[in-house]
Each structure stands twice: as C-alpha cells, then as structure tokens.
N, C-alpha and C positions, 0 to 999 in steps of 0.2 A: 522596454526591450527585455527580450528572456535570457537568463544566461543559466549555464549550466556551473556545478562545480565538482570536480571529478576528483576521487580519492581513488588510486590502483590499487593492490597488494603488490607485495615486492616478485611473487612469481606470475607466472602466466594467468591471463586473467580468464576463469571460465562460465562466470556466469555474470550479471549486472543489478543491482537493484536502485530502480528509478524510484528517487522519493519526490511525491507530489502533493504541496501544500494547499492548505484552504485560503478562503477567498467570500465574497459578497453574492448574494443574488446579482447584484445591477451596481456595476463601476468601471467606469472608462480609468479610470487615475491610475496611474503604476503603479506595480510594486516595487514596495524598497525593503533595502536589505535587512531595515531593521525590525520591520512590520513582525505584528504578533506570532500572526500565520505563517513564516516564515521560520522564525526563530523557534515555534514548538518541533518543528519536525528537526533542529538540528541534533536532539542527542537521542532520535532514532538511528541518521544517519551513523553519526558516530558508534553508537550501538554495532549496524549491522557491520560496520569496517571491522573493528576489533574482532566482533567472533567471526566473521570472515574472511579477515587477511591470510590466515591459516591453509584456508580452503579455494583462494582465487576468486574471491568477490570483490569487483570494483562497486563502487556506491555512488551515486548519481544525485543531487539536488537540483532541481527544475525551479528556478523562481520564472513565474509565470510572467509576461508582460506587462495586461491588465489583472486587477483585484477582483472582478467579478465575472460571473456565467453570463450575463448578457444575454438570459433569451435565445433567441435563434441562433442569433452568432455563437454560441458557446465557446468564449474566447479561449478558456486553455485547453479545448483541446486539439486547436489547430498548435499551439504551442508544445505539446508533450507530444502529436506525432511527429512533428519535426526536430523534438530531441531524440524518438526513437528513430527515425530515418539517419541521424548521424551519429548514433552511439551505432547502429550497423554500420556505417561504411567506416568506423573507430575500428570497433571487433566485429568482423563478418562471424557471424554463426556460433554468436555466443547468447546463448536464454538470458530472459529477461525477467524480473520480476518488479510488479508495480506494486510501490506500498504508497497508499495515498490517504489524507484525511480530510475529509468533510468534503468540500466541492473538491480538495484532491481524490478523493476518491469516489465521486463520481465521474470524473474526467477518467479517470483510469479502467472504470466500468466502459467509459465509450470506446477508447481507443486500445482496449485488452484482447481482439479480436487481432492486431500485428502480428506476423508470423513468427515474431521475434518472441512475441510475451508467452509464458506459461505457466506463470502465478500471479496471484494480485492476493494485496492484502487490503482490506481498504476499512479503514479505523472511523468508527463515527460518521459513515458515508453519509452524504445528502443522495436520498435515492427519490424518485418519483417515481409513479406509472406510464411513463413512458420511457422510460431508459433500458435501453437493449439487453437482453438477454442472451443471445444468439452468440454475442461478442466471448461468451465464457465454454465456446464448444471448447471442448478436450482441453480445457484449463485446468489447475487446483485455485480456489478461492477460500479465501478465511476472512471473515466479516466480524471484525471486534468490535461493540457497539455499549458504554456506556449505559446501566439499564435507569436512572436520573437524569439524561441530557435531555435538553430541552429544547435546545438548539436544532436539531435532526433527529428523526424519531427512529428509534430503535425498533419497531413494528414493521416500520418499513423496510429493514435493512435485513430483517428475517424474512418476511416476507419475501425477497429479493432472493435470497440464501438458499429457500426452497424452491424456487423457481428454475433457479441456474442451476439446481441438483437435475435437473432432468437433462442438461447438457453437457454440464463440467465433468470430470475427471472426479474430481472431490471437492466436496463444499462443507465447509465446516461455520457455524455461527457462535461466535461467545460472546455471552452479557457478561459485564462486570457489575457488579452490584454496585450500589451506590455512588458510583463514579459519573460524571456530566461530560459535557461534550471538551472539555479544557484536556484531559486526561491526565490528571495534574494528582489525583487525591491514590490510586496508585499507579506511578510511573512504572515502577520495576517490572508489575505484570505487563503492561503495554509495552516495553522494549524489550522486556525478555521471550514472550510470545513471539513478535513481529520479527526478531533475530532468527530464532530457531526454526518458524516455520521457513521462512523465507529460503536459509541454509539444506533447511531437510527435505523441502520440496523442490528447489532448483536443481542444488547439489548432492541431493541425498547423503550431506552429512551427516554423521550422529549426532542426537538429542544431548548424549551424558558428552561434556565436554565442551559441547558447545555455547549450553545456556546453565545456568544456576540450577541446583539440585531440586531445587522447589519448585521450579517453574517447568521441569523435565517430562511429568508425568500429562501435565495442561497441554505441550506441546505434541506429546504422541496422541493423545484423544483429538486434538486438530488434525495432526497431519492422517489421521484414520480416517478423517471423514465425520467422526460425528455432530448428530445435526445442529444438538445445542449443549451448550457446555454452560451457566452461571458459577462464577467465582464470586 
C-alpha cells in the first residue's frame, strides 16, 4: 500500500517537492517503512523542509506499494501519479517538483510530463533507451549521478541530460567524483545541491541563504544550465 508523508511550512504553501525512492528491477513484496531505499531519501527530505519552510515548500515522501519496476507494469509509477493527482486536489495550482533516486528517479522521468511538475531532480537515475524524453518539454532537470556507481550507470544518465536539452527549459548533469550509487561518501554535496536547486528552480529563491556557502557557487552553474559540472 503507498502512503504519503507530508511536511507543510507554517505559511502558505507555494510550491511541493515529491521525493521518490528506489527500489528493484522485479519485486511484487512491499515496501516497508524501514527498507533501505526508503530511509536514504529521509534526510533529503528533511533537507529540502528546512531550507524551504522559509519559502513555502511542502515536502512530500512517496513510499511506493511494491519494491520493484516490474517490467511493463512499471509499478511506481502508477503510484507517484496518483500522489501527484492528490497533492493537486491538496494545493490546486501549486508546482511541483520531483526529486527521485535510482528507480525513483526514473519513475519521476515518466511521469514528469504532469502539468503540475516543473523540475525534477533525479539522483543516480536508473535510465534506459527507452524512457521518455518528451515528458521534460518546458521542464528544468538536474541529473546528479555518482561518477563510481555501479549500480546505474552514469553514461546513461548523461546521455539522457543531453537529450532532454533539446526539450527542457534547462538541463544540467553533475558527476560526483568518487561517490557510488549509496550517495553516502559525500552527503552534504547531494543534500545541499538537491535543496538549492529545487528552491531556485520552483521558487526562484536565492542561492546565498538558502544552501551553504560552499555548495552556493555548484548550485548556480546548475540552475544556469550547464551541461556537465564534476565535483
């Protein structure tokens, strides 16, 4: 069963960011709360509440039903458009932005074509050749990818970056050096990126302020658009 968990800021809420976790090629089993995939994405969310309570970001955690893509069926992402069909009739006509990792963040590739969505960030995507591109018209996309995972290839997720440049709004790709698909070896660049752009691209808040002094300059080369950034 999917459930959602929802953190408001104390004033009016003006924009949303749906975080969606990874998962298996092929598993009917549920997910549970305590599950890996689960628990790495909680101190993104956490993350984007903090620098965005400020600004009117609600933050959104999607635990998916089942654990895996399934093939045709591709289970979550009949789950994450019917978190985004009820985060609208929540807040009618408030942006959306999808930050997803691994099969979260190819789920978020499918269903980023919502008229609601108009960022995605998708950390360590599992991308393939046939996943839509069409879905990033008039989007901003940032594609963080691990340049040591092993787990989803980062070739592919650039690959993907410049593709969706011919559609998107802005697409930006960052390799992290030495980092694997865990995103554990540096956290603070992966939560401080994924805060900032998210804020600067929904809400057009400022950079200084919103994320760490260090991480300020990484974020405006993303939200500009460029194509590949290694840190």
């Amino acid at each position: 069963m999917t459930a959602l968990h929802v953190t408001t800021p104390s004033a009016d809420v003006r924009g949303i960011a749906l975080v969606l976790h990874g998962g298996r090629e092929t598993s009917t089993d549920p997910v549970r709360v305590h599950q890996l995939a689960v628990l790495r994405m909680v101190p993104f969310a956490r993350r984007l509440a903090s620098a965005g309570r400020a600004h009117g970001l609600a933050v959104v955690r999607l635990r998916f039903g089942q654990r895996g893509w399934n093939g045709e069926l591709r289970s979550p992402v009949s789950d994450a458009r019917a978190a985004l069909a009820e985060l609208t009739r929540r807040f009618p006509d408030v942006p959306v932005a999808l930050v997803g990792h691994s099969m979260g963040g190819r789920t978020a590739v499918h269903v980023a074509g919502d008229p609601a969505v108009r960022v995605i960030v998708a950390l360590a995507p599992w991308i393939t050749p046939t996943d839509p591109v069409d879905t990033m018209t008039g989007r901003r996309l940032l594609v963080v990818h691990g340049e040591a995972d092993r787990i989803t290839d980062p070739r592919a997720s650039r690959r993907y970056a410049r593709q969706a440049a011919a559609v998107a709004e802005t697409v930006s790709w960052v390799g992290i050096s030495g980092e694997n698909h865990a995103m554990v070896r540096k956290p603070r660049i992966w939560h401080e990126l994924t805060a900032g752009y998210v804020l600067g691209a929904l809400l057009d808040a400022p950079t200084v302020g919103t994320v760490r002094k260090q991480a300020a300059k990484l974020v405006e080369k993303a939200l500009a658009g460029h194509e590949a950034i290694v840190v």
